[in-house]
N, C-alpha and C positions, 0 to 999 in steps of 0.2 A: 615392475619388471627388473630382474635382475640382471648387470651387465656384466662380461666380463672385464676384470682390471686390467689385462695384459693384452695388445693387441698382436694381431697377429701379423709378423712383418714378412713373412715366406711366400713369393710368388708361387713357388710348387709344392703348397700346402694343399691336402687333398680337397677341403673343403673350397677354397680358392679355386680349384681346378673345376670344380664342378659347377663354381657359380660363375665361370668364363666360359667353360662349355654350354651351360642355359639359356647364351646371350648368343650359340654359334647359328641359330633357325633351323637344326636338325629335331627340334623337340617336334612330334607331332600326334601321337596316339595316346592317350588315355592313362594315366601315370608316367607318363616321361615327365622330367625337370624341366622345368620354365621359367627363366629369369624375368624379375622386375625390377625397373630401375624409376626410383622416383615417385615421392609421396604420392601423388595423385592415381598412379594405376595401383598400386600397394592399396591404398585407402578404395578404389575401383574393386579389388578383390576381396575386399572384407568386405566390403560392402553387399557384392554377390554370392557370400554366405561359404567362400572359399578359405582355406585354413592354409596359413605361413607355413613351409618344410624349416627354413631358416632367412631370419634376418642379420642383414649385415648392415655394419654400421662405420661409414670414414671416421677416424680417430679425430675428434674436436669437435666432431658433427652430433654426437649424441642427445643434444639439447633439441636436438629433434624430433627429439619422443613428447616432448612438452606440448606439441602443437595441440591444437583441440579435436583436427580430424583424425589423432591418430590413439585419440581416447579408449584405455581397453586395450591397446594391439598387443597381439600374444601371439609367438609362434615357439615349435618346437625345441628351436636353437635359436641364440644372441650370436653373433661374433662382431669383434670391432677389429678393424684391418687399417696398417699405416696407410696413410692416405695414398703411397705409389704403389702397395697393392691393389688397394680399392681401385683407384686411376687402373690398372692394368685387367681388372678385370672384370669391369662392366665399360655397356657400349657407346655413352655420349661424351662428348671431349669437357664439357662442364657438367658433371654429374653435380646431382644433389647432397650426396651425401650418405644416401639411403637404397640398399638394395632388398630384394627377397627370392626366395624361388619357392616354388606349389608346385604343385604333382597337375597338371593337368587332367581336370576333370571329364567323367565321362559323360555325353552328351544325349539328354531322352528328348526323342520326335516330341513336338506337342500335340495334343489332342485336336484332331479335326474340329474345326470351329466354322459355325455361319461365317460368312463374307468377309473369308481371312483374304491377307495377303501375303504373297510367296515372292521371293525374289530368286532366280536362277541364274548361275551366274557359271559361262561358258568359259575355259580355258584364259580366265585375266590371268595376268604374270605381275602385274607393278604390286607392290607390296602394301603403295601409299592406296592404291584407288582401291583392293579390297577391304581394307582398313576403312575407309572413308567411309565404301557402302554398306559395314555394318555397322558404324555410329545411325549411319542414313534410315537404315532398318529400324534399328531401335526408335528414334529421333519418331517414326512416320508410322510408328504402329502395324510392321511387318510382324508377321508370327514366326517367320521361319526364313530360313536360305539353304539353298542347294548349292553344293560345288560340283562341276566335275571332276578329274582324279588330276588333271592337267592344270588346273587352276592351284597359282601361288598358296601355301600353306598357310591355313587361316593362325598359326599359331609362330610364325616368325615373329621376332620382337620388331621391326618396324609397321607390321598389322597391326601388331595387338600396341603401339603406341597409338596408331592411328584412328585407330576403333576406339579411343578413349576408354576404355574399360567394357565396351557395349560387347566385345567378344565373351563376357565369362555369363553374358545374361542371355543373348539371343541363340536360337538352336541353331546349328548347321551343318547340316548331313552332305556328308562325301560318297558320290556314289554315281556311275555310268548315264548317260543321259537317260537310255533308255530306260533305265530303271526308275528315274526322275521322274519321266513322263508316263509312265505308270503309274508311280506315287501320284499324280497331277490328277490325272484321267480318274484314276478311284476320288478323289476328292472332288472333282466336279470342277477342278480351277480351269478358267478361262484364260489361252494361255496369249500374252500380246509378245512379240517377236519385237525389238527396238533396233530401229535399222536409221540408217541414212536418211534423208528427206530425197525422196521417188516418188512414181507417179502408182506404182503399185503397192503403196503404205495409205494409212488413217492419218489426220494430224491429231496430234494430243487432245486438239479442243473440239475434233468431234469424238473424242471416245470416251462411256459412262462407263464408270467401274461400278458396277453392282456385283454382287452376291459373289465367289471367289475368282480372283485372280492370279496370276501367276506373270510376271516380266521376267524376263527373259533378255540378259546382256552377255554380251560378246565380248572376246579377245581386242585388245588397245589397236591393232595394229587389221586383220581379219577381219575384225566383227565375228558376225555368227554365222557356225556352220550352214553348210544345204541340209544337213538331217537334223541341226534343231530349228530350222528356218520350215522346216516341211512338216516342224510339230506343233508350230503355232496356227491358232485361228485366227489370228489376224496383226497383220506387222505394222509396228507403231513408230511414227516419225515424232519429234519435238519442233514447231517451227522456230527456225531462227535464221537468222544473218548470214551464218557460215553452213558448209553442207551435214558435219556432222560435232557430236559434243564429245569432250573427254567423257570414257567410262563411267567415274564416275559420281559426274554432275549428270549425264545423262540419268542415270540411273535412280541417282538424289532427287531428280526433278518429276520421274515417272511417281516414286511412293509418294512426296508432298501430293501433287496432282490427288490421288487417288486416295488420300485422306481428307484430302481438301472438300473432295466428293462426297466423301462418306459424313464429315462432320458437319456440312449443308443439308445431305438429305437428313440425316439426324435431327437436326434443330427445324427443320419443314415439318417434319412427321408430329415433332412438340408441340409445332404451334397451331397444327392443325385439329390438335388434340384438344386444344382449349376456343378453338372458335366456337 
């Protein structure tokens, strides 16, 4: 890869402008700019078959290309920026050294599949906990996540840090509950409602996930609406200590559970196979 020799020292350089705008959380539809900062989501996006618009690089930092996971990396544009550029126009107070921005890609439903799991996720606002739930997604062998329109921007750069790179691999459709629960209903998912521990919930450890599901979490602060409380068949507690869990460890703990499930009866049905 070729670098260029001059760097660029102009805070109000165009290209500087637009790799500090990537970093503002306004990117959010399908070809807007989206900043990355730091080998690891960088090497997260090649990884998910996504292509560099432009790489930047802090001035003394370039020896960063040597590393072994960044073997191959090509993007459209090089730039190298004096480091109180760089410093000004990405988002961590100890950056790496390494930024890029991508065109944010456009997102295809996946193919309805036997005893998928669905994660729906009601008006969260923290940036870190939907971040979390779609590492968690990925992590638990979800197919899919639903947002509604009120729910934080799954492509702000403190998500997409959080989500470890799992945002550019799992699907996730933005779209009115009702419409959700449509999408739901044609799929046959069995939808569990994740509430408080009450005397009108299931506890976790009586409930089998077989054949599709769909969980269902709520706002940090509300929980879940009365009209997607009134779309579940049946609302699911986690027992624990305290009366209810952060978002989303609730949520992290529902998909482990329900894989936990799946890959027991999975190895049952094997070894039933060979008695």
């Amino acid at each position: 890869m070729m670098l260029p020799s001059i760097p660029i020292t102009s805070k109000s350089n165009a290209r500087v402008k637009a790799l500090r705008a990537s970093f503002s959380g306004k990117a959010s539809q399908p070809g807007d700019l989206l900043g990355l900062e730091g080998e690891h989501l960088i090497v997260e996006a090649l990884r998910s078959g996504l292509t560099l618009e432009t790489l930047f690089l802090r001035e003394g930092s370039e020896s960063v290309l040597d590393r072994p996971s960044l073997a191959g990396l090509a993007a459209s544009t090089v730039l190298t920026l004096s480091r109180d550029v760089f410093a000004s126009a990405v988002e961590t107070t100890s950056p790496q050294g390494i930024a890029a921005t991508l065109l944010i890609p456009a997102t295809q439903p996946p193919a309805s599949q036997p005893q998928s799991v669905v994660l729906v996720l009601e008006s969260l606002q923290d940036p870190g906990n939907l971040g979390t739930l779609i590492r968690s997604a990925e992590a638990f062998a979800a197919q899919q996540i639903f947002l509604t329109p009120d729910t934080v921007n799954q492509w702000n750069p403190k998500v997409v840090r959080a989500s470890a790179g799992s945002v550019f691999r799992i699907p996730i459709i933005r779209a009115p509950l009702a419409q959700i629960a449509a999408q739901l209903a044609h799929q046959g998912s069995t939808v569990y409602a994740a509430v408080a521990q009450r005397l009108d919930s299931i506890s976790l450890f009586e409930a089998h996930f077989a054949s599709r599901i769909a969980f269902m979490i709520g706002n940090e602060g509300a929980g879940l609406s009365a009209t997607a409380l009134a779309l579940a068949q049946a609302r699911l507690h986690i027992p624990c200590a305290v009366e209810s869990l952060n978002a989303a460890v609730a949520g992290s703990t529902l998909l482990y559970e329900a894989l936990r499930q799946r890959t027991q009866s999975r190895s049952s049905d094997l070894q039933s196979l060979h008695v």
